[in-house]
N, C-alpha and C positions, 0 to 999 in steps of 0.2 A: 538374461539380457541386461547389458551396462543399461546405466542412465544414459550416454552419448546413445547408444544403439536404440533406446526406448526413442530418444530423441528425433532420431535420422528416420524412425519407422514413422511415429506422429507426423513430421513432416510433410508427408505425400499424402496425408490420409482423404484431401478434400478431391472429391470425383471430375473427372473434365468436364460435367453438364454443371458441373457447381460454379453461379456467378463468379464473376472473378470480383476476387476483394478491390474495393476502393479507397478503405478508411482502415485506418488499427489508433484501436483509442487502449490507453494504456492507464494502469493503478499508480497510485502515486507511492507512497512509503513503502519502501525495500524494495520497489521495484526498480522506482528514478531514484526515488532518493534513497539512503543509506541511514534511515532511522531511528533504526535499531540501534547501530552504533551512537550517532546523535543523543538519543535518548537516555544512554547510560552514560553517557559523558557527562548529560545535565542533572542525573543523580546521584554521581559520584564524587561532581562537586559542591552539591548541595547538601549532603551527609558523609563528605569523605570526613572531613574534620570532625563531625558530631559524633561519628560511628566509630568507637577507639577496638572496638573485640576484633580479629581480623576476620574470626568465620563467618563474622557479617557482612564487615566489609566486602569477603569473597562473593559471599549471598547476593549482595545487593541487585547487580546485573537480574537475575533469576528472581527473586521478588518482585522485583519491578513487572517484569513480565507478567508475571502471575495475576499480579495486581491490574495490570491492564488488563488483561483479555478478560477478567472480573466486570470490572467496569466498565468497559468500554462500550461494552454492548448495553449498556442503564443506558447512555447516550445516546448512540442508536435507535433501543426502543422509544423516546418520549421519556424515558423516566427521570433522568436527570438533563439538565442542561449542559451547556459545554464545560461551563466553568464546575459546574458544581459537580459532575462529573470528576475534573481534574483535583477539584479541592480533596473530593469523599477517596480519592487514590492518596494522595497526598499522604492523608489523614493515617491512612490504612497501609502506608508504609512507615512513618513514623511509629505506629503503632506493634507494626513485626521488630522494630527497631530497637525499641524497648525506650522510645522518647517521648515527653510528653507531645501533645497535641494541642498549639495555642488556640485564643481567639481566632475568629473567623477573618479580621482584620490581618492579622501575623498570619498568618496559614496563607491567606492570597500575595501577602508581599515575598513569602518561602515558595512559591508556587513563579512569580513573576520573576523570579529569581532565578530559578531551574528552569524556565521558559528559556531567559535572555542566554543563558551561558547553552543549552541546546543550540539556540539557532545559529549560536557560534560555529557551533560544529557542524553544520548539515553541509552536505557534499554529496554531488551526484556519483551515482556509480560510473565506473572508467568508459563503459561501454554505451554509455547513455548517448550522450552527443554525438558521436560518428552512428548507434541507428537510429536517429532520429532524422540525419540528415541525411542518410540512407534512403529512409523513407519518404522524405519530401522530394530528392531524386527519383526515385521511381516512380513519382505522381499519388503517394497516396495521402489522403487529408489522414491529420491527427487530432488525438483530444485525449485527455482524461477523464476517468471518473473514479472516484474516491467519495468512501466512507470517513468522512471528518466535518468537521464546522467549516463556515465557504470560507470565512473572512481569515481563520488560523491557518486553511491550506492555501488559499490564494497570498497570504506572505510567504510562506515558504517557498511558494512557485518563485517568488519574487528575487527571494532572496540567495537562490540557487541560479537566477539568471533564466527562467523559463517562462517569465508571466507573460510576455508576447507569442510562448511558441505553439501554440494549440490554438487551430480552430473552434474549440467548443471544450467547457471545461466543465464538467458536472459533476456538484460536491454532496452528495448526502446531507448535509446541513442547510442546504437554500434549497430542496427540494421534499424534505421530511420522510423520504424514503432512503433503504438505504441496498447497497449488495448483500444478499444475491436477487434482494427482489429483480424481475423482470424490467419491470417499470423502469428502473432507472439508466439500464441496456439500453432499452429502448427510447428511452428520453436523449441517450448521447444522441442513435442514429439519428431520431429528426432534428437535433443539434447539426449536425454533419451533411444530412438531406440525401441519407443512402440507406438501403431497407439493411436491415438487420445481415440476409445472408451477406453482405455485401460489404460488412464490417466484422475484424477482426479485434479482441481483447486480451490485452495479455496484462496479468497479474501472478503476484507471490504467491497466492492461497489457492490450492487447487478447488475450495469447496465454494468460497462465495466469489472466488475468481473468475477461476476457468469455468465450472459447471455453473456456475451463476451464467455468466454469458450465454452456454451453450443452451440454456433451457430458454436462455430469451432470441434464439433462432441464432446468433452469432458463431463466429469462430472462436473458440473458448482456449488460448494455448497459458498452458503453466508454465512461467518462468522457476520454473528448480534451482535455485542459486547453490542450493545446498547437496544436490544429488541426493535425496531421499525418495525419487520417481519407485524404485527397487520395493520400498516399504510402505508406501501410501496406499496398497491397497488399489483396488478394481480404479485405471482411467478412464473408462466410457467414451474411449473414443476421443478425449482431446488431445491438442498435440502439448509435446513435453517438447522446452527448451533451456539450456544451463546459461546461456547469456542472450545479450539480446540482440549480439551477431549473428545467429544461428535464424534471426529473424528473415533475413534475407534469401532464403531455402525457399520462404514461401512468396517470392517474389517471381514474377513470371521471367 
């Protein structure tokens, strides 16, 4: 079965006794926004010049990854803070780099540096704005919820032109939990003032995404940007979609 096909099947999967949705609260990075691309832009220009070898240069996109999904979750759990989080990545790419690693001082101004040139680049994905107004068309309330610091994704919201467009916007950082916990599923709905079946989630990551949602009684749908639905392994039932027009399948 293609991905489009896995897709077209997911989509009818919810029973006719099943409430009908009234909300679709959505993940923020790589779902609205684009990132990942973003994010290598802001290290490519913060180490294009300092990294002369080019098989690192090449590297670097791929490091960086590595390096977040390392840390990110220290952030998440309580273990590190936002910033020092971002610094001990920082530190730990300079480090694959084969550069030194300055004071703590220099290391945050290298950090606010790869910050400012990222936000340059963030840009919503093509399909963003037409379903989201899709969806306010069809009567349904939106929101986000995202794993990040409130105050780093509420600029971004910002600065992409979305901080007015969600009814309720719930950040892992102003709440101290994070996805897949339940709790925080659950925290959009009574943001929203709709019970859980009666709200839809759609996110990049099928594990703290989609089944995050689906275990907190939601509709759990993976955005697959990438078409890898074929390789991921058992979907339990949530729905798979390749963009976020396909969203509208599940629109009465």
């Amino acid at each position: 079965m293609s991905a489009h096909e896995v897709s077209a099947h997911a989509s009818m999967q919810r029973d006719d006794d099943d409430e009908p949705l009234r909300a679709i609260l959505f993940d923020v990075d790589d779902t609205l926004v684009d990132f990942g691309a973003s994010a290598v832009a802001g290290v490519a220009d913060l180490l294009g010049t300092m990294v002369v070898d080019t098989q690192l240069q090449v590297g670097l996109p791929h490091a960086w990854h590595e390096l977040t999904e390392f840390h990110y979750p220290r952030f998440l759990s309580g273990e590190l803070n936002f910033l020092d989080m971002q610094l001990a990545r920082l530190a730990a790419l300079l480090g694959w780099a084969g550069l030194p690693v300055p004071h703590r001082e220099a290391l945050i101004a290298l950090e606010h540096r790869r910050q400012q040139v990222m936000t340059l680049h963030y840009q919503l994905f093509p399909d963003v704005l037409p379903a989201l107004e899709l969806a306010r068309a069809a009567g349904y309330a939106i929101g986000v919820v995202s794993n990040s610091d409130g105050n780093h994704q509420r600029a971004k919201l910002f600065s992409v032109g979305l901080a007015d467009a969600f009814s309720a916007a719930i950040i892992s950082g102003d709440l101290g939990i994070s996805k897949p916990d339940p709790r925080i599923f659950l925290a959009a709905c009574e943001a929203l003032g709709f019970a859980p079946s009666q709200v839809a989630y759609v996110g990049d990551k099928l594990d703290i995404d989609a089944l995050g949602a689906q275990s907190a009684g939601l509709t759990g749908i993976w955005l697959d940007r990438r078409g890898s639905a074929n390789t991921a392994g058992p979907l339990e039932g949530v729905t798979v979609i390749t963009t976020l027009a396909e969203l509208a399948n599940l629109y009465p």
